[in-house]
N, C-alpha and C positions, 0 to 999 in steps of 0.2 A: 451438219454443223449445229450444237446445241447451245453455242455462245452467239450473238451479233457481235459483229468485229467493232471493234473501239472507231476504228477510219468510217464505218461506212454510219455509224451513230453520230459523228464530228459533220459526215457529209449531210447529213440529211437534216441536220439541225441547223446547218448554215444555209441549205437548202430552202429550208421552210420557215426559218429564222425565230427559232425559235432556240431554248435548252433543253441540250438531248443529254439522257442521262450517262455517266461511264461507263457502263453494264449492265446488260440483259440478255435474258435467256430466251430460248422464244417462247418455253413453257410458260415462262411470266407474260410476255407479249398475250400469248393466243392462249393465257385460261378458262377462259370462255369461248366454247365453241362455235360458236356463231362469228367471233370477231375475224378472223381467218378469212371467212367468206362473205363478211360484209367490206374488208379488205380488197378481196378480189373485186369484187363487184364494182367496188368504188372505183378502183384502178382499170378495169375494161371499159366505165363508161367516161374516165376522164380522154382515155386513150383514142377513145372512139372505137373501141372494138366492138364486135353483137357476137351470141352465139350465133353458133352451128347450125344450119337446122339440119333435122334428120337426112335429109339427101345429101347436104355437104360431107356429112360426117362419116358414110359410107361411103362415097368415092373416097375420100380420105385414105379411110381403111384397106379399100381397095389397094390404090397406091403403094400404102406401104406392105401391105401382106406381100406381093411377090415378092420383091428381094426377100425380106426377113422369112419365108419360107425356103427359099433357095438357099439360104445358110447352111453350112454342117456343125454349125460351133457359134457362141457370145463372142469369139476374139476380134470379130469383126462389126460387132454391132455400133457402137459409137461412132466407127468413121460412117456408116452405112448413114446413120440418124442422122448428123452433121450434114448431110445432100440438104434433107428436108426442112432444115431450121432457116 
């Protein structure tokens, strides 16, 4: 999606209470590359999330490699992924 939808600008403006504008792109959002990931950032430590550390991230991987290597084909990949979410 290269537009933000008009509802979810509406939402987040009543959300945050402020004036969200009627359109934008996200190229306009994120012309600066850093904002993206000063975004994220923001948003994992309101959420309370922490990274990964290296051993989490490998059983992870673990995890999902078998099935996804049991595949014969993508046609099944999405409901596969949906387990894990």
């Amino acid at each position: 999606m290269r537009v933000v939808l008009p509802a979810l600008l509406r939402h987040l403006g009543r959300e945050l209470d402020i004036t969200a504008p009627d359109l934008v792109s996200l190229r306009a959002l994120y012309a600066r590359g850093r904002t993206l990931c000063d975004h994220q950032q923001q948003a994992c430590e309101c959420l309370g999330f922490q990274w990964m550390t290296e051993h989490q991230r490998r059983a992870l991987v673990t995890v999902l490699r078998g099935p996804l290597l049991s595949m014969t084909g993508l046609a099944g990949l999405p409901q596969r992924t949906r387990r894990y979410c």
